[in-house]
C-alpha positions as CSV (number, residue, x, y, z in Angstrom):
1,X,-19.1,-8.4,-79.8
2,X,-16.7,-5.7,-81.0
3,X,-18.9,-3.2,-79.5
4,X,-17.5,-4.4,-76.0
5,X,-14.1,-2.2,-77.4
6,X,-15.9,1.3,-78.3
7,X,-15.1,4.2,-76.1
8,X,-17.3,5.0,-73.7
9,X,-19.3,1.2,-73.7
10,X,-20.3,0.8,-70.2
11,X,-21.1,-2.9,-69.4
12,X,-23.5,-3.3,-66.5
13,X,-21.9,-5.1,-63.6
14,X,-23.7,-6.7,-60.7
15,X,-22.5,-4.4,-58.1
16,X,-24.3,-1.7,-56.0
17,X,-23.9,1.9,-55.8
18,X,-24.8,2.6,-52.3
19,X,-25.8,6.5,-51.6
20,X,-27.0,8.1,-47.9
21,X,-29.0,11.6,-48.3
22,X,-30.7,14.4,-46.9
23,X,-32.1,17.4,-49.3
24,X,-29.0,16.5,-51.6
25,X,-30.6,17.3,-54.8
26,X,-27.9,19.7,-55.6
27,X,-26.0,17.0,-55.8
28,X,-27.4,13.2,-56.6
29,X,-28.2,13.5,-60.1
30,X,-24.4,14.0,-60.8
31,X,-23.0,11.0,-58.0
32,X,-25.1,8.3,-59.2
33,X,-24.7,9.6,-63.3
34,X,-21.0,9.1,-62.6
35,X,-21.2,5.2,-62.0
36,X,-23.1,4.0,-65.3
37,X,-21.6,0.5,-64.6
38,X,-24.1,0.0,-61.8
39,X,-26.3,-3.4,-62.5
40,X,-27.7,-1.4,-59.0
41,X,-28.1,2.0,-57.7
42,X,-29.7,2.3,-54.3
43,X,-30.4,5.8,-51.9
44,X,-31.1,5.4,-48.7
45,X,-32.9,8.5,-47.6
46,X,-34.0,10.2,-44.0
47,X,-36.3,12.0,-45.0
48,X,-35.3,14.7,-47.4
49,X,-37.7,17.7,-47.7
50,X,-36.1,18.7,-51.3
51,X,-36.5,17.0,-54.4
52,X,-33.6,15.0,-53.7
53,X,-36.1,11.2,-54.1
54,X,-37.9,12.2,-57.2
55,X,-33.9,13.4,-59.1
56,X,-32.6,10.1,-57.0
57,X,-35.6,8.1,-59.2
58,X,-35.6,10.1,-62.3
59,X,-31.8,8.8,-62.8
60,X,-32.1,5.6,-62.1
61,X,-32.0,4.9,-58.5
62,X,-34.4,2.7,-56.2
63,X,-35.2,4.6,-53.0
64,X,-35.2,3.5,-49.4
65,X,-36.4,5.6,-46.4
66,X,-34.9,5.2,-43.1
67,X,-34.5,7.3,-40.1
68,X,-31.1,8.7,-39.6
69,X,-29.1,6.1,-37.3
70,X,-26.1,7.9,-37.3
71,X,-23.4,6.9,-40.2
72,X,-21.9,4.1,-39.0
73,X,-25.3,2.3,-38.3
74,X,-27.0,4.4,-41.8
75,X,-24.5,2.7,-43.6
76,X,-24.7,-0.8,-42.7
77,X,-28.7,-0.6,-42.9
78,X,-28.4,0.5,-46.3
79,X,-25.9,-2.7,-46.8
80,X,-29.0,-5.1,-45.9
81,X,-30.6,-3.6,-48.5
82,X,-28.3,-3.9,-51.1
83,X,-29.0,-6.3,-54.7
84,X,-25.7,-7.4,-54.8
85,X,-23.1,-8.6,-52.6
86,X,-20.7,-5.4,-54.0
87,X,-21.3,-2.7,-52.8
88,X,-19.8,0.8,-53.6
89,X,-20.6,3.4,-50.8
90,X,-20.2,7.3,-51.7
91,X,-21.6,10.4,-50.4
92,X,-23.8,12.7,-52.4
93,X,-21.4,15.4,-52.9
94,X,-18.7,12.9,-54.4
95,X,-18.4,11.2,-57.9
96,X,-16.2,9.2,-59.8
97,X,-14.1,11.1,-62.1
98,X,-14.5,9.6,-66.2
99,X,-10.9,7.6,-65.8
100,X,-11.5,5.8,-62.6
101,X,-15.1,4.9,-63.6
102,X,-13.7,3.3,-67.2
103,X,-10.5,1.8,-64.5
104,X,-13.5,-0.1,-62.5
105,X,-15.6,-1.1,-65.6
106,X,-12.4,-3.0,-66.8
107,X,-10.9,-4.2,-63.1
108,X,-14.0,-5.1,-61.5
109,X,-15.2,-8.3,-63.0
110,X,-11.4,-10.0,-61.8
111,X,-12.1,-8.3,-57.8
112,X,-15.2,-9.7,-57.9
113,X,-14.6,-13.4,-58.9
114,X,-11.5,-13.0,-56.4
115,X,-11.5,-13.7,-52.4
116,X,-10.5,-10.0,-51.5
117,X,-12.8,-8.3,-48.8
118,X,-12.5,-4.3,-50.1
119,X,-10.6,-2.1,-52.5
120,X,-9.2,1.4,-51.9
121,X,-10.0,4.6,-53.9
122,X,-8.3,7.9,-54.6
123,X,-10.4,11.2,-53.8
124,X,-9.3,13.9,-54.3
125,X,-11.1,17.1,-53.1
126,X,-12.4,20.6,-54.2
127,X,-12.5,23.5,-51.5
128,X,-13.4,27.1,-51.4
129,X,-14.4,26.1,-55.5
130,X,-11.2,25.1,-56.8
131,X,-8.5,21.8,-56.0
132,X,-5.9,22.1,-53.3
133,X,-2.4,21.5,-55.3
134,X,-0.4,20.6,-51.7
135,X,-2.2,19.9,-48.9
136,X,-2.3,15.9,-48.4
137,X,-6.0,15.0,-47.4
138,X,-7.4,16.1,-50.2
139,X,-5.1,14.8,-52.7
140,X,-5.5,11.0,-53.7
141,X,-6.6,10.3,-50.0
142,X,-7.1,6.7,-50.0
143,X,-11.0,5.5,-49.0
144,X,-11.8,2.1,-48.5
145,X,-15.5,2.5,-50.6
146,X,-16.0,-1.0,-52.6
147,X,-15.9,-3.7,-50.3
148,X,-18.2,-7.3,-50.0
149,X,-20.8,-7.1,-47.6
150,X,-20.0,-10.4,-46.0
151,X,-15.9,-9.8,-45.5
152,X,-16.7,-5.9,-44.3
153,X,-18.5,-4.1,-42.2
154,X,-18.9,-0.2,-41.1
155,X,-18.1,1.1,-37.9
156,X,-21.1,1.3,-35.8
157,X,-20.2,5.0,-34.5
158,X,-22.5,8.6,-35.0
159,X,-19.5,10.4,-37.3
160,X,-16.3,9.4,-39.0
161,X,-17.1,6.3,-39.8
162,X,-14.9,3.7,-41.1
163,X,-15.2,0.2,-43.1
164,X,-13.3,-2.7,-40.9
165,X,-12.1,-5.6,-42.5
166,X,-9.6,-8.2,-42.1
167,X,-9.1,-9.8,-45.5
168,X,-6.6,-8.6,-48.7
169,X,-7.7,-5.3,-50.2
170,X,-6.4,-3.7,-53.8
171,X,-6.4,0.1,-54.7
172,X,-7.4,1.4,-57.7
173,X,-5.5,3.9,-59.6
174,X,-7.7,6.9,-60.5
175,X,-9.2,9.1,-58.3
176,X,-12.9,10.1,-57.5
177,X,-13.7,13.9,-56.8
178,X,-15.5,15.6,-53.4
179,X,-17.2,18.8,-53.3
180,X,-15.9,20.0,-49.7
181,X,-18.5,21.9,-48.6
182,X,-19.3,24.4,-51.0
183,X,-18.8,27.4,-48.9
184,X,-17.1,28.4,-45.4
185,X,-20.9,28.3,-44.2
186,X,-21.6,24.8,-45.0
187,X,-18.3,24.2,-43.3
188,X,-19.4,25.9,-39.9
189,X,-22.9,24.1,-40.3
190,X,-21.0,20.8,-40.6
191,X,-18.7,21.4,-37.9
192,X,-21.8,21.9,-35.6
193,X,-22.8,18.4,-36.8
194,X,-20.2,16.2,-36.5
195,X,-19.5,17.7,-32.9
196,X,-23.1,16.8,-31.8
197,X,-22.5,13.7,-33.2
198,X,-19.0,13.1,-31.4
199,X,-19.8,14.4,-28.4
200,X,-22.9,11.9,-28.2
201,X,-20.2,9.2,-28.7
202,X,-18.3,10.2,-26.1
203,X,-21.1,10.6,-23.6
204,X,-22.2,6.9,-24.3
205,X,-18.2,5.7,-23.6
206,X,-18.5,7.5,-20.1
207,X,-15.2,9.6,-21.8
208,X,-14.0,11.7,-19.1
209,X,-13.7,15.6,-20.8
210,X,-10.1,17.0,-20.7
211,X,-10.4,20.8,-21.1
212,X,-6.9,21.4,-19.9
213,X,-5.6,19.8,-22.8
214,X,-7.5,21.9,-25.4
215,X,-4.3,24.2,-26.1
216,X,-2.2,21.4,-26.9
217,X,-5.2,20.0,-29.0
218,X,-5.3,23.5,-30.7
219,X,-2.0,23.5,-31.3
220,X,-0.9,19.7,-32.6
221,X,-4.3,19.8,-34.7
222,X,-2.9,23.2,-36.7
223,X,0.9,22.1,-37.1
224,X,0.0,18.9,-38.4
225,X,-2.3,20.2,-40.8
226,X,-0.3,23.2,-42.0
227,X,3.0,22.0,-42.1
228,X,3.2,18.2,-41.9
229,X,0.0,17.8,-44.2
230,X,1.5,21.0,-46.2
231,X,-1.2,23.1,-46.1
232,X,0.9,26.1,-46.1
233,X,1.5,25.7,-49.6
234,X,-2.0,26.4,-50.6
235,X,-1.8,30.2,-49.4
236,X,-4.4,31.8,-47.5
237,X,-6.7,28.8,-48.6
238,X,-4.5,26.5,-46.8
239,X,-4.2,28.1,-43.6
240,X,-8.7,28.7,-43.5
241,X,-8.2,24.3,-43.9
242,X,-5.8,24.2,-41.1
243,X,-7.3,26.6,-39.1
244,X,-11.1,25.2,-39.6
245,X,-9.7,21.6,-38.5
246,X,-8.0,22.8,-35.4
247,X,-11.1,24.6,-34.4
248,X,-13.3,21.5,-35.0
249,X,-10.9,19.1,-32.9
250,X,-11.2,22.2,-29.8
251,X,-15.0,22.9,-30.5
252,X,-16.0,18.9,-30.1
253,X,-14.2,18.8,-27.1
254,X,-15.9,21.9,-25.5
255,X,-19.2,20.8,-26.2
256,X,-18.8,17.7,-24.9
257,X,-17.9,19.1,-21.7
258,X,-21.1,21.5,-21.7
259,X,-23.0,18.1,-22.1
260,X,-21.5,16.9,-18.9
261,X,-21.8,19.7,-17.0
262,X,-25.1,20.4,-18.0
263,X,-27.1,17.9,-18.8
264,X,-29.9,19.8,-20.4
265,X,-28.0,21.1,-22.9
266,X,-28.3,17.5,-24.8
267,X,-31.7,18.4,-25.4
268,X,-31.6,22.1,-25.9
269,X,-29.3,21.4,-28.7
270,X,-30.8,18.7,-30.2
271,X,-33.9,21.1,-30.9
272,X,-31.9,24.0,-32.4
273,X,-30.3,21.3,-34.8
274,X,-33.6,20.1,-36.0
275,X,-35.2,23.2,-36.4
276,X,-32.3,24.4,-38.7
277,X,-32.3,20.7,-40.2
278,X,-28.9,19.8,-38.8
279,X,-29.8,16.9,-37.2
280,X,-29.5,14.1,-40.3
């Protein structure tokens, strides 16, 4: 057995890698090659257009088709369809770095015989092409992504999802690596998105829109990301992440009241994002 001690020996574990797509085939090959511990690797597609299934099957993965739910309901589909009761949930444009991958090959076996419900992970994140050296969220920003499907669940809302759970958790030391959207384009598509998205949410709460507050919004959203989160340190880079997030938390807030003033717009929009594929 002294091949279990080479370098590189990857055991397979029974745990799945869980991944959610659409047209990602930029991208998959590299996320699911970066967990070759997998006894499991399962993608959960809605619909892609791209080659993003035949890459997906062509390394390894088995493929599931399913309507986009939204990301909160997308991912706890794709945990009903999971081999294993460990799961590992990342995004297409993420993937675990060499170190953290040989950290879970050796840690895993003892969180999996033990009682906890999730475990933390470090991700760290690449912007404009290159790592931000100050600014807080994208350094080591802790992601609870390995968790057992029956002591966690995901948060049944269209955007920002989150995994809820009330047992122990552990974090694991190394960090896994996001490609944050590749260009100040993608960002802009993204941040028409994730507003749809919110906004939908809101709409369904009855959340009454507050546009007198959208200076203060403005305001708090850009100080707390370029000086408490220290984006200022990153230079001009650092002020385009600040700036962008303030402009997201006042641009979801606008469109929601649109949506409540005028109705119609729900739909209008809705087309525009499907016919520029923005609606996954």
């Amino acid at each position: 057995m002294d091949f279990l001690n080479e370098p590189g020996y990857m055991p397979c574990l029974p745990i799945t890698l869980v991944v959610m797509t659409y047209n990602e085939a930029s991208n998959i090959a590299r996320c699911l090659d970066s967990v070759p511990f997998a006894g499991e690797k399962l993608v959960v597609d809605s619909g892609s257009t791209d080659q993003t299934v035949e890459i997906a099957r062509a390394h390894g993965a088995r493929v599931v088709h399913q309507d986009w739910l939204g990301f909160g309901p997308q991912r706890n589909f794709a945990t009903t369809q999971c081999s294993y009761p460990w799961i590992l949930a990342l995004d297409a444009d993420e993937y675990l770095s060499p170190q953290l991958a040989d950290e879970m090959t050796r840690r895993l076996p003892e969180l999996m015989a033990s009682s906890l419900a999730a475990a933390y992970l470090r991700r760290t994140t690449l912007f404009m092409g290159a790592p931000m050296r100050w600014y807080r969220p994208m350094l080591g920003e802790l992601k609870a992504r390995l968790y057992h499907r029956d002591r966690a669940r995901w948060s049944d809302v269209r955007v920002h999802e989150s995994l809820r759970f009330d047992g122990e958790s552990m974090t694991f030391d190394h960090v896994f690596n996001h490609l944050h959207n590749p260009t100040l384009v993608h960002k802009g598509l993204k941040v028409l998105r994730y507003s749809e998205l919110k906004a939908r949410d809101w709409a369904e709460k009855a959340r009454k829109p507050r546009m007198w507050d959208i200076p203060l919004v403005y305001l708090s959203a850009f100080t707390k990301d370029y000086l408490f989160r220290r984006a200022c340190l990153d230079g001009w880079r650092g002020f385009i992440v600040a700036q962008t997030a303030a402009s997201y938390a006042v641009y979801k807030r606008m469109r929601y009241y649109e949506m409540c003033i005028n109705p119609e717009s729900l739909k209008q929009a809705s087309d525009v994002l499907a016919r520029h594929d923005l609606d996954h």
